[in-house]
C-alpha positions in Angstrom: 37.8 6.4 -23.6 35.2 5.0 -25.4 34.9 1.7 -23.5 34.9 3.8 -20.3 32.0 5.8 -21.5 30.3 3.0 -22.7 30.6 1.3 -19.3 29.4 4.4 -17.2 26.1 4.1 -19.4 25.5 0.9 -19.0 25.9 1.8 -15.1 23.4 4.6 -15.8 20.9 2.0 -17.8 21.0 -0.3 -15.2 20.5 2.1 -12.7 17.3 3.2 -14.0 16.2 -0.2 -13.5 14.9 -0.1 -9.8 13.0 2.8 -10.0 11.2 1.5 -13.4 10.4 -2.0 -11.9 8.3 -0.2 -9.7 6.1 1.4 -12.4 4.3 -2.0 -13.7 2.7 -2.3 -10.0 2.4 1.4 -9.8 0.2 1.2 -13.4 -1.7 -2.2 -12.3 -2.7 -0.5 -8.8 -4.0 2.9 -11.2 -5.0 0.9 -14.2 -7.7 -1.5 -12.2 -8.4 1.0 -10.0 -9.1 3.9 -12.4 -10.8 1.4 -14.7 -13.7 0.0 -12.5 -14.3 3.5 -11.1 -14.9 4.7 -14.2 -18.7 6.4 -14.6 -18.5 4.9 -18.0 -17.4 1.6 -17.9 -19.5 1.1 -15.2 -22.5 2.3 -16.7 -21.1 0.3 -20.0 -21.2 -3.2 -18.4 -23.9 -2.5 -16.0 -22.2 -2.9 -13.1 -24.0 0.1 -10.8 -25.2 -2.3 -7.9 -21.4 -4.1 -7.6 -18.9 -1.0 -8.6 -21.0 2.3 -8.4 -20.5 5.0 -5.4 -21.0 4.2 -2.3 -20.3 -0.1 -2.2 -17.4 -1.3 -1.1 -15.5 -2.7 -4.3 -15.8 1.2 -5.6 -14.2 1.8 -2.2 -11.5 0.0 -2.2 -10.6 0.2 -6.0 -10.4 4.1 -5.6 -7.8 3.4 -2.8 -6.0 1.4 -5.4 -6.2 4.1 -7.8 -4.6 6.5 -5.5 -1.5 4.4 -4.7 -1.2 4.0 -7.8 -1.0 8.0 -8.7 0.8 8.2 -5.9 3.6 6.8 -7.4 3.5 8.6 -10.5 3.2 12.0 -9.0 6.3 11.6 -7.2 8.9 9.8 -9.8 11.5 12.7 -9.4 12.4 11.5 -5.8 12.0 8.0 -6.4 13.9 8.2 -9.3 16.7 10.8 -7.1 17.2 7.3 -4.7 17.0 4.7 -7.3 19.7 6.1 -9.6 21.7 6.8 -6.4 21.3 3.7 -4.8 21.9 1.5 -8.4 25.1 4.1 -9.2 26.9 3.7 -5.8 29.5 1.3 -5.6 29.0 0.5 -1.4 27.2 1.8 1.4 24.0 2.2 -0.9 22.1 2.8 2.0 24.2 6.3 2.6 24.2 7.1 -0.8 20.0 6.9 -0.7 19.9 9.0 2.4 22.0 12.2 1.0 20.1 11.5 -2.7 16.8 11.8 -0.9 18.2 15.1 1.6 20.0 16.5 -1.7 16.9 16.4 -3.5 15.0 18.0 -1.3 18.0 21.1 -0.7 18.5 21.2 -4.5 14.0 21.9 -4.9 14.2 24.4 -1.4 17.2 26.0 -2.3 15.3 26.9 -6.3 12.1 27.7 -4.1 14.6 30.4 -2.4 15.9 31.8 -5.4 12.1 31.7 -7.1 11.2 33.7 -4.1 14.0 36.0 -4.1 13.7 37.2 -7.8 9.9 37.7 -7.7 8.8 34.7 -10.1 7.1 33.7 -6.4 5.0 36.6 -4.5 4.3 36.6 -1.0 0.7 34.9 -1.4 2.6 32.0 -2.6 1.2 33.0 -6.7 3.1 33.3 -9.3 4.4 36.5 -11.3 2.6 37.2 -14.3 5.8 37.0 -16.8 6.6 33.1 -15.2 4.7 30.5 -18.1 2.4 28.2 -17.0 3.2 25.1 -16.1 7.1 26.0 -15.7 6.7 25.8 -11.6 5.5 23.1 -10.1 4.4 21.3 -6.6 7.1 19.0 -5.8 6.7 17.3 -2.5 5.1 20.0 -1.6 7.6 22.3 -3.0 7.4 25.2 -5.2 9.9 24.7 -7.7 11.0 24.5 -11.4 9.2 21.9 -13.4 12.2 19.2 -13.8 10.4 16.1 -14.1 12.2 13.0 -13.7 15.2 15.3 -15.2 15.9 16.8 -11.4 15.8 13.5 -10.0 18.3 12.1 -12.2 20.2 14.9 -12.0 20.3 14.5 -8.1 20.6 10.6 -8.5 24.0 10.7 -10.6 25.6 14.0 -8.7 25.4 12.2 -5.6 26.4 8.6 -5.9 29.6 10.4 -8.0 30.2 12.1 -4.8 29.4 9.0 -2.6 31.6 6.9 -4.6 34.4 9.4 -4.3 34.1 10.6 -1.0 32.8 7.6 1.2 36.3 6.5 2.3 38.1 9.8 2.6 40.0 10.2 5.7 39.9 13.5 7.9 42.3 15.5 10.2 41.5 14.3 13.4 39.9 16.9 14.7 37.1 16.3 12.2 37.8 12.1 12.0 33.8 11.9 13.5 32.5 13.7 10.0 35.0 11.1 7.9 34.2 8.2 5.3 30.6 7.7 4.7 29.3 10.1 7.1 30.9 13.0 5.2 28.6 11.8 2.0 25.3 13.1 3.2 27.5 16.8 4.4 29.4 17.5 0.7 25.9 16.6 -1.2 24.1 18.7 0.7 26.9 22.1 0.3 27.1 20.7 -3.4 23.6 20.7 -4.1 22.6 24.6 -2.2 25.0 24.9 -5.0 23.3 23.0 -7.6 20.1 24.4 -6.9 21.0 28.2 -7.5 22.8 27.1 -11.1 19.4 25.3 -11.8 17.0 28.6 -11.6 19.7 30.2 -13.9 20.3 26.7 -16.2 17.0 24.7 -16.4 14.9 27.4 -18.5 17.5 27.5 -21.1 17.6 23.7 -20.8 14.3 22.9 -21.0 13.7 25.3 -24.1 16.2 23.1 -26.0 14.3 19.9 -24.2 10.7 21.5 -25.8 12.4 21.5 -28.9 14.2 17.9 -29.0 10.3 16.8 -28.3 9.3 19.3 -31.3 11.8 17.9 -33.2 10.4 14.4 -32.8 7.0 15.5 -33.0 7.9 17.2 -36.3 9.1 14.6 -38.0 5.6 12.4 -37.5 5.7 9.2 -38.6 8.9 9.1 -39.4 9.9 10.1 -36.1 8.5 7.6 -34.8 10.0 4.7 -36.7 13.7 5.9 -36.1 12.5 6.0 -32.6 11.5 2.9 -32.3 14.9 1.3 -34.7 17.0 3.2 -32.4 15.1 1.3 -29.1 15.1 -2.2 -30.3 18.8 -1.6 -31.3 20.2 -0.2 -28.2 18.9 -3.9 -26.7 22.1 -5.5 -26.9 24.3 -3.2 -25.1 21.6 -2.5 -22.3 21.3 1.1 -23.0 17.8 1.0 -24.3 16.3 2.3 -21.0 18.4 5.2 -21.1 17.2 6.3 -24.7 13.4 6.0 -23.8 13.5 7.1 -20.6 13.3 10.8 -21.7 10.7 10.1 -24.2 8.5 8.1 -21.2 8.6 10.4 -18.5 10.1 13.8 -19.8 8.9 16.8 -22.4 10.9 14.8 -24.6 8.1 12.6 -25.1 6.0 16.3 -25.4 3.5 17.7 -23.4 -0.3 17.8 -22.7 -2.2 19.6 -20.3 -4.6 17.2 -18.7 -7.5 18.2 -16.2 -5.7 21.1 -16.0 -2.6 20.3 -15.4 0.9 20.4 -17.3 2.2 16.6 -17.9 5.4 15.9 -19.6 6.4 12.9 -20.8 4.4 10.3 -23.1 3.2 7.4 -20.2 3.0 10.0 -17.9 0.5 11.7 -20.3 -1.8 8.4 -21.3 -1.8 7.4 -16.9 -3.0 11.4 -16.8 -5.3 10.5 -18.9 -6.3 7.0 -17.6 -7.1 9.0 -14.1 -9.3 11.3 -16.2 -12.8 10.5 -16.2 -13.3 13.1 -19.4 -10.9 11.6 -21.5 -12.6 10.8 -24.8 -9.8 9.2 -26.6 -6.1 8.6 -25.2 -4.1 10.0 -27.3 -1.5 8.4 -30.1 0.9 11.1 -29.8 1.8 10.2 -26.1 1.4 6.4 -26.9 3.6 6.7 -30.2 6.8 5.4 -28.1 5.0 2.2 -27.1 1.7 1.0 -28.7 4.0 -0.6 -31.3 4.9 -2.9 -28.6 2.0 -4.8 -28.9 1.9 -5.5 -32.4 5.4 -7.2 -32.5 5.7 -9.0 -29.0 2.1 -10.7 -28.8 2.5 -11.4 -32.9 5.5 -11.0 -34.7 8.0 -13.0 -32.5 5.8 -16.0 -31.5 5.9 -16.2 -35.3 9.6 -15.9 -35.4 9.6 -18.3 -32.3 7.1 -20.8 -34.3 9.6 -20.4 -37.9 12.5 -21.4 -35.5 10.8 -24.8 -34.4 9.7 -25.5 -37.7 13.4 -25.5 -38.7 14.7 -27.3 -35.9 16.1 -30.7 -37.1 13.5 -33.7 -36.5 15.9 -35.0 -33.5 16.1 -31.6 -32.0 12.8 -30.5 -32.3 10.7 -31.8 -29.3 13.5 -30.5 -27.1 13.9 -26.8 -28.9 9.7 -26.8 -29.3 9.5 -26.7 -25.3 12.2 -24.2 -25.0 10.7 -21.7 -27.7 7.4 -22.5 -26.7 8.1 -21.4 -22.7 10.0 -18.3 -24.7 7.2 -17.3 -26.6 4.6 -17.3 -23.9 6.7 -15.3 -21.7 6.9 -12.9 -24.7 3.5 -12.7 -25.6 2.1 -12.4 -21.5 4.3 -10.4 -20.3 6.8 -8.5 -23.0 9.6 -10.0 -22.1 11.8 -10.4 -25.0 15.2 -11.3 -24.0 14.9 -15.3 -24.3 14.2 -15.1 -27.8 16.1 -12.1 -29.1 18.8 -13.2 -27.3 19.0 -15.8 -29.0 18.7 -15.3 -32.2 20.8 -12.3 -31.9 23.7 -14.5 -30.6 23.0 -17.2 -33.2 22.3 -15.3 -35.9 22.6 -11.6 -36.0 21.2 -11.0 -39.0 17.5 -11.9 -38.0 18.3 -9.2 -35.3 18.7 -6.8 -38.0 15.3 -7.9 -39.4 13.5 -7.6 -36.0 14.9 -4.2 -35.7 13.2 -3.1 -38.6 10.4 -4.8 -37.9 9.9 -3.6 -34.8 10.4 -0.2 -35.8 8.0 -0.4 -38.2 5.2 -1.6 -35.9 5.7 1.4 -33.5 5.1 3.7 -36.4 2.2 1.8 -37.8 0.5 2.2 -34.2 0.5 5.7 -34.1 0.0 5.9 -38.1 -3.2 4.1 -37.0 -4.2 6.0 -33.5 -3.6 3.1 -31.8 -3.2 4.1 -27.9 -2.3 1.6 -25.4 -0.7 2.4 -22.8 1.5 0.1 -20.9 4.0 0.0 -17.6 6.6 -1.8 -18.7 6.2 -3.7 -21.8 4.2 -4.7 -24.3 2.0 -8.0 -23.4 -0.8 -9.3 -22.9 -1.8 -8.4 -19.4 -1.1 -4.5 -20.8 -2.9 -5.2 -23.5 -5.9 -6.2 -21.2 -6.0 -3.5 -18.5 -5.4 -1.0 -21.0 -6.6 -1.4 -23.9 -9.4 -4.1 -23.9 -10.7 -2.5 -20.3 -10.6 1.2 -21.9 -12.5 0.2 -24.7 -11.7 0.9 -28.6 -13.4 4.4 -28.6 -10.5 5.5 -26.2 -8.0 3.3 -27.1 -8.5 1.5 -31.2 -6.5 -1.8 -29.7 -8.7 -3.6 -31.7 -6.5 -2.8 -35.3 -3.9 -4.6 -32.9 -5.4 -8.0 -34.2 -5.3 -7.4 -37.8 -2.0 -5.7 -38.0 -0.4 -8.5 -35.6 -2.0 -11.5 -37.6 0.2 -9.6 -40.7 2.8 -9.1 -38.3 3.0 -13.0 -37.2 3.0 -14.1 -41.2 6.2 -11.8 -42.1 8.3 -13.0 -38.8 7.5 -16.5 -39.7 8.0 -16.3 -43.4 10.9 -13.9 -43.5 12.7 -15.8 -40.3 11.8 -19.0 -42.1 13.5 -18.2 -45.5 16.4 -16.5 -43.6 17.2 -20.0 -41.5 17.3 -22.2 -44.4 18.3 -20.5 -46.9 21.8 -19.0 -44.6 21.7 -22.5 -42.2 21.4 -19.9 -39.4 22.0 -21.9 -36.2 18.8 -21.5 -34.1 17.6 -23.6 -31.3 17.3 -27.2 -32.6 19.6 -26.2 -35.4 23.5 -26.5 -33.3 25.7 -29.2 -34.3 25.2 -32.7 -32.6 28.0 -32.0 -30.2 26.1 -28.9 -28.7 23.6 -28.3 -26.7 19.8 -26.9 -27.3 19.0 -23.9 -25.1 17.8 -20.4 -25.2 20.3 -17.9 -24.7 20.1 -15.2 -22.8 22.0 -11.9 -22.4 24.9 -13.2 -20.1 25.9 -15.9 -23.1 26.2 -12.6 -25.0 28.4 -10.7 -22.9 30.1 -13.7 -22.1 31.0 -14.5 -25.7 31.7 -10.5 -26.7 34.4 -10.7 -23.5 36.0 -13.9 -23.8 38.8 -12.5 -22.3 37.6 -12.0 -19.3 39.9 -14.0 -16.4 38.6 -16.6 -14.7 39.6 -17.7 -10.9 40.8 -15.1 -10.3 42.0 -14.9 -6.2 40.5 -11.8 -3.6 42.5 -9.2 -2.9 42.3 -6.4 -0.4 44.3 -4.4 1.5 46.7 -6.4 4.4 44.5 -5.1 7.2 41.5 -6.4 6.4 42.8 -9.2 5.2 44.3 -9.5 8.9 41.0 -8.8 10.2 38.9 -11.2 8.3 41.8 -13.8 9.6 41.9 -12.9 13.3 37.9 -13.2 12.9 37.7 -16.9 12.0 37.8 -15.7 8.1 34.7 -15.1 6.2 32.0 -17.4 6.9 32.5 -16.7 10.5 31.7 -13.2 10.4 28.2 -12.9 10.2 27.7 -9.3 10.7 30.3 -5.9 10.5 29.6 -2.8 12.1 31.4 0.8 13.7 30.6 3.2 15.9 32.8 6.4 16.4 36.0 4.5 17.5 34.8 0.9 17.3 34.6 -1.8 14.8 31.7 -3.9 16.3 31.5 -7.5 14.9 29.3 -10.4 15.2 31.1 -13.8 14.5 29.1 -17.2 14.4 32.0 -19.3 16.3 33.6 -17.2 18.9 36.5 -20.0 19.7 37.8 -19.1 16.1 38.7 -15.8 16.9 42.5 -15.6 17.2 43.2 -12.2 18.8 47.0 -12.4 18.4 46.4 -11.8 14.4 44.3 -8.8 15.0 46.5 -7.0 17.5 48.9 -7.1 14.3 46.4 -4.5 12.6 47.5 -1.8 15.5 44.5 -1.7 17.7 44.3 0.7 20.7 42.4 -2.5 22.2 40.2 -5.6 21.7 37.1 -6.5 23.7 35.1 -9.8 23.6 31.6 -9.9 24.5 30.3 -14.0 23.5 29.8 -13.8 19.2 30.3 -10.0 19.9 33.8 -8.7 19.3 35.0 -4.4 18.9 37.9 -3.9 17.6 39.1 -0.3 18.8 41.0 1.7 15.9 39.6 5.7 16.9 38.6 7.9 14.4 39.8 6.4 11.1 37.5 3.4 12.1 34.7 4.1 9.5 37.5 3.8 6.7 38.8 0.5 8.3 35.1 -0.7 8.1 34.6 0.1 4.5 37.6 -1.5 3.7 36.8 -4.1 5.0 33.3 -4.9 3.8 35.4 -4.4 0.1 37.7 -7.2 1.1 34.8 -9.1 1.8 32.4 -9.2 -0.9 35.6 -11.2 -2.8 37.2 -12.9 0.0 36.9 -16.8 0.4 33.9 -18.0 2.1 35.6 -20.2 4.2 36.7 -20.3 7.9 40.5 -19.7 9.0 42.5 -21.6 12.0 46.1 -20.9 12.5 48.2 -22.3 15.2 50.4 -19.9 17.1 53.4 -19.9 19.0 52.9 -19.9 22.5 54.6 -16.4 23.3 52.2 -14.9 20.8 49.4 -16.3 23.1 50.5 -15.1 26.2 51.5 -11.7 25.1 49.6 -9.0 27.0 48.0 -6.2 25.1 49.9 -3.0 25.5 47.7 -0.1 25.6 49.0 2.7 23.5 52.1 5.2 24.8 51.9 3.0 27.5 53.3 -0.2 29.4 51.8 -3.5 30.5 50.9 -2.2 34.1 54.3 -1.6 35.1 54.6 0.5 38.6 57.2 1.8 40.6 59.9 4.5 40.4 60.2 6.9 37.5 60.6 10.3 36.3 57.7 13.2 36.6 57.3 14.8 33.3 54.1 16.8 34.0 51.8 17.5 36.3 48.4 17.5 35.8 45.3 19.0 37.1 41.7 17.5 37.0 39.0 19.5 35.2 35.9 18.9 37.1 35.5 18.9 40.6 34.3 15.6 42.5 35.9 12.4 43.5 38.7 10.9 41.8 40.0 7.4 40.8 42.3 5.3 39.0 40.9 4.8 34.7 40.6 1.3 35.7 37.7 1.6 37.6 35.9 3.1 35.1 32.3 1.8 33.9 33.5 1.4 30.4 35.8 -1.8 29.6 38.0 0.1 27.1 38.4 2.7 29.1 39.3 0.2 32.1 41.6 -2.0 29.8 43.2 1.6 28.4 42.7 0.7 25.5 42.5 4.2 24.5 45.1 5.0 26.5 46.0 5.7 30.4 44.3 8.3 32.5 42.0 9.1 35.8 38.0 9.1 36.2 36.5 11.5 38.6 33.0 11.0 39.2 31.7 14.8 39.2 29.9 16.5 41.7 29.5 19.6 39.8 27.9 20.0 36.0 30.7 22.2 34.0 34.3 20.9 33.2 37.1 23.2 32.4 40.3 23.8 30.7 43.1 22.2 33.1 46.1 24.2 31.4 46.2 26.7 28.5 45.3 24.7 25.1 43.8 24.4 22.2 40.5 22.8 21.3 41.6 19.8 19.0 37.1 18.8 18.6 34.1 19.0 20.0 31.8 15.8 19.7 28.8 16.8 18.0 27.0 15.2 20.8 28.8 17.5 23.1 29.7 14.4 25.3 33.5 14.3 24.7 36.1 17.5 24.0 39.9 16.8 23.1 43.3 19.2 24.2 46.2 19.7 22.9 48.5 21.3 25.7 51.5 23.8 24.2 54.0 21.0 25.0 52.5 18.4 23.0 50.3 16.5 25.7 47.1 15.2 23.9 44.2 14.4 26.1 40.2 13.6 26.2 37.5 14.4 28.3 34.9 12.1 28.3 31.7 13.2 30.1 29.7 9.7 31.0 29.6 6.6 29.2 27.2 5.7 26.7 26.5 9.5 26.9 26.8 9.9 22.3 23.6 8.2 22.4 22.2 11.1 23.9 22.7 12.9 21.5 23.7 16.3 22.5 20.8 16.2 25.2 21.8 17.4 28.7 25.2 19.1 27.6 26.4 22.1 26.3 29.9 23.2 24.6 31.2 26.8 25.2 34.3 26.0 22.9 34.3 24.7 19.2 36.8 23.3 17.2 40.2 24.8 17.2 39.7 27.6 19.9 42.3 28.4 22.3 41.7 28.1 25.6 42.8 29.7 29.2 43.5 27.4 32.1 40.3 27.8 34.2 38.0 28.6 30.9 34.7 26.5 30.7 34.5 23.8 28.1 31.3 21.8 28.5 28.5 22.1 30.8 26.4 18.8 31.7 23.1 17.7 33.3 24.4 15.2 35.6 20.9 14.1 37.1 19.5 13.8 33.3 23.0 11.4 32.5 22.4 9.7 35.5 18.7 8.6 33.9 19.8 8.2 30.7 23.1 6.7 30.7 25.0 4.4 32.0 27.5 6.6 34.5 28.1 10.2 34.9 31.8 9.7 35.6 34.2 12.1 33.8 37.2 10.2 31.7 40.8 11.6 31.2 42.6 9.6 28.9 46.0 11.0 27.5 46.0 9.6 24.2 49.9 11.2 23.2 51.8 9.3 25.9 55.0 7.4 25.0 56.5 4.0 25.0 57.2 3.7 28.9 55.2 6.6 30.3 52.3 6.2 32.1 49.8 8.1 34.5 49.5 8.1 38.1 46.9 9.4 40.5 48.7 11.3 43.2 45.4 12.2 44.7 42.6 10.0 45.0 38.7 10.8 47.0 37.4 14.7 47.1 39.3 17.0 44.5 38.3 20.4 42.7 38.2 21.4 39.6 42.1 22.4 38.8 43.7 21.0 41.9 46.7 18.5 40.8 44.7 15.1 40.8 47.6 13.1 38.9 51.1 13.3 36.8 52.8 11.6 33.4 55.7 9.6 34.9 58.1 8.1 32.4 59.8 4.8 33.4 62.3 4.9 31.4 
């Protein structure tokens, strides 16, 4: 249990990733553009006649502010995708697109409820019991003041969802709404649902958040060196980000009001500030989870960096001097840490213990000292420039950053120094002759903590897509995988490699080969088959696949199902059957549509309509409705399962030009209207008005026969089910 918990947050600190690697360009865009607008620094440097109002840099670097704020203002969404899309296992594109509708139901449906109860009057004000600051504009939505809290929230609900539900398989009367399309449907009902718990929930919640940030804020300095010893050491197991995250962008991290707003969160608090052109000093509280930063990666580890080449061994040390060296400079320009503490960490843990400490105490010192740097990511050099040099040492004090880091270079580079000698730590340039001198990074860590771990292991899946990765030429032939409704549309690079005799053995209704373009008809369950199969793939050889086959299985023909290979002649009637739209009828193999030609989805009749309404042929019940309106499927009280398909092409239409009169599981007269069509607007839009018949429930040796072909009306007897058997 707690090796699965561990593993889900890791999942969760990783997932926090893509929407944070959007914040350092976020903060460059607002950092250069609210510093060079800035009255003061302006005036400050004298730059009136390039910067001031009204030229062009001033122009343009406003712009650059405001897509930077942009960003900032509207972390809850981007935060509701990015956890979504970095939690869901496939399909991450579906799992975006029901995180981005969920968070905008979960937001409308708390609007509702604010509304309802009177905390929101008809003017659109507020009550006068609701606090200030406790309702918010959120994309442009009243609502309760989550933060980046309601996007997570959103973000984790629905990729748990997604990952559960994206395969599932429904009856098929609802088969259309099944595997990933079905994601977007559940989040949504889920999160009406969400949304009403969260106007009874989140004010309880976010008291006991206001007092975890109390708490913190309490304890002062102290608070903030546990803070910090806690961050450095969560480094190891990649759960640091979910630790500061609240602190960053949440009341955890307290709250200010700034230009008269409500910000939560410490960087969203100094950035509020940075924006503000009144701000006299940023302030320490905010910057307490990150100021420190400075101190320890511009200083203290290029000192523990320099202490390790010192104690390389002479032979060693040219080779470990360029490695550290590249390390450090990383470190110290842009705050990233994990080529040295990496490596020392995996050499020697103990000088991990001492840069926890260390590092803990330098976030503690900054605020001690009202240092207030702000930063987008981590703590380097280009931060350190933009803003804290560019701010000024009125508003910011980064100038005790020098003295404090000079101190904090000495004690890295005497402590680490002592450390390595006196345990014979092995550091880069220290190994054994036998091994090599590199930097290690955090996948030589995992690596050595799961040694276990199997290697070569073969790609499984399950035997039809294994079949259909086969019968497509094998992996590196299929360049691209796709469905539709019924259809699973695939793109292979070598055409001549396709060996259709190994994917009729995955029971297709047919197969239909267009050049590098090949669909693969399954029906309904076809969004499973494709998910499946894109599983299968991501582990499957990348290789191509020949087989030789026999010769019978070459010249076998494709039997469409509950049907024969275009037998004819004498047989026994079972039923009758009457056509449900007048016009002119005709054998299914003159239809437009190849499948429907081949009956590949089964046998049937076409009748090219002269009139725009279909009806019920025979007393039955309403199996679906297409949502598009285009198609409606029978069930007859004898078991006789049929479609009516109006046009071809016509679901891109989307609904356009039809209407239903029946829904899903009514029962219907003979005679009773099912769907009415436009047939001039098909006619322009699509690629055939003809109506489609197919009886999808016939048996091994029945088929279906026109018995009369030309001018028919609607419920004359057009054709019959004959069985040949």
């Amino acid at each position: 249990m707690k090796d699965k918990i561990f593993g889900v947050l890791q999942r969760v600190g990783r997932s926090f990733m893509l929407p944070i690697a959007i914040l350092p360009v976020a903060g460059l865009l607002l950092g250069i553009g609210s510093s060079f607008t800035n009255a003061t620094t302006i005036e400050t440097y004298g730059l009136e006649s390039i910067l001031g109002e009204g030229t062009v840099l001033n122009a343009l670097l406003t712009i650059m502010s405001s897509a930077g704020n942009i960003i900032f203002d509207n972390l809850p969404i981007i935060f509701a995708v990015g956890v979504a899309i970095g939690m869901a296992k496939k399909e991450k594109e579906v799992a975006a697109l029901a995180a981005m509708i969920s968070f905008f139901v979960m937001n409308a449906t708390i609007n509702g409820m604010l509304k309802v109860m009177g905390d929101i009057l008809e003017d659109g004000s507020l009550a006068g019991d609701v606090l200030s600051g406790t309702v918010v504009s959120v994309c442009g939505i009243q609502t309760l003041q989550m933060g980046v809290f309601g996007g997570i929230i959103v973000g984790l609900g629905v990729a748990a969802l997604h990952n559960k539900f994206y395969k599932i398989q429904l009856p098929n009367a609802l088969s259309f709404f099944g595997g990933s399309r079905f994601v977007p449907i559940i989040s949504t009902i889920t999160y009406v649902g969400v949304g009403i718990l969260m106007y009874f929930i989140w004010p309880v919640v976010q008291n006991g958040i206001y007092a975890l940030g109390g708490l913190v804020t309490g304890t002062g300095y102290i608070g903030t060196l546990i803070f910090g010893i806690i961050k450095r050491a969560l480094i190891p197991f990649g759960l640091h980000h979910v630790f500061y995250l609240p602190f960053w962008q949440t009341a955890v991290g307290g709250t200010m009001e700034v230009a008269g707003q409500i910000v939560e969160g410490g960087q969203n608090i100094f950035f509020a500030q940075l924006a503000d052109p009144t701000t006299v000093h940023f302030s320490a509280d905010a910057t307490r989870y990150f100021s420190g930063e400075f101190i320890f990666m511009i200083f203290g580890l290029p000192g523990a960096a320099l202490a390790m080449y010192r104690c390389a061994k002479p032979e060693k040390k040219k080779q470990a001097g360029g490695l550290l060296l590249s390390a450090a400079l990383a470190c110290m320009l842009t705050g990233i840490t994990e080529p040295l503490e990496f490596s020392f960490l995996f050499a020697a843990p103990i000088l991990f213990v001492v840069q926890v400490i260390l590092a803990g105490a330098a976030y503690m010192i900054a605020h001690i000292l009202n240092i207030a740097v702000g930063l987008t990511f981590s703590g380097g050099l280009l931060d350190l420039f933009l803003f804290g040099i560019l701010q000024g040492n009125a508003k910011t004090s980064w100038l005790l950053i020098i003295p404090v880091g000079i101190i904090y270079f000495i004690l890295y580079y005497v402590i680490f120094t002592v450390l390595i000698k006196k345990l014979n730590l092995k550091t880069p340039g220290r190994e054994d002759d036998d091994e090599e001198t590199k930097l290690f990074t955090k996948a030589d860590y995992n690596a050595k903590q799961n040694k276990s771990a199997a290697e070569g292991g073969t790609a499984s899946g399950d035997e039809k897509s294994v079949l259909i990765t086969q019968g497509l030429g094998g992996k590196k032939n299929i360049a691209d995988v796709d469905c539709c409704a019924t259809r699973l549309r695939c793109t292979v690079v070598k055409p001549e490699l396709v060996n259709e005799a190994i994917l009729k053995a995955t029971s297709p209704s047919g197969i239909i080969r267009k050049g590098q373009g090949i669909q693969i008809i399954y029906g309904p369950s076809v969004a499973v088959i494709k998910s499946n199969l894109e599983d299968y793939l991501e582990t499957a050889p990348n290789e191509e696949f020949t087989a030789e086959l026999p010769a019978e299985a070459e010249e076998a023909p494709l039997v469409a199902p509950g049907g024969i290979a275009n037998k004819s002649g004498a047989g026994t009637v079972k039923k009758k059957l009457c056509t449900p739209v007048s016009g002119t009828a005709a054998p299914i193999t003159e239809a437009s549509d190849e499948a429907f030609a081949g009956k590949m989805m089964g046998d049937g009749y076409i009748v090219k309509p002269e009139e725009g309404m279909t009806y019920a042929p025979e007393d039955a019940e309403v199996s679906f409705v297409f949502p598009s309106k285009h198609a409606v499927g029978l069930k007859s009280s004898d078991g006789t399962e049929y479609l009516i398909h109006i046009g071809v092409d016509t679901v891109n239409l989307n609904g356009e030009g039809f209407e239903a009169f029946v829904k899903d599981g009514d029962h219907v007269k003979k005679g009773d209207r099912l769907i009415g069509f436009d047939i001039e607007y098909i006619k322009e839009h699509a690629k055939s008005d003809e109506c489609i018949i197919v009886f999808t429930s016939l048996q091994e040796g029945e088929e279906v026969r026109l018995v009369k072909s030309g001018k028919v009306a609607k419920l004359d007897e057009t054709a019959e089910i004959v069985s040949l058997n």
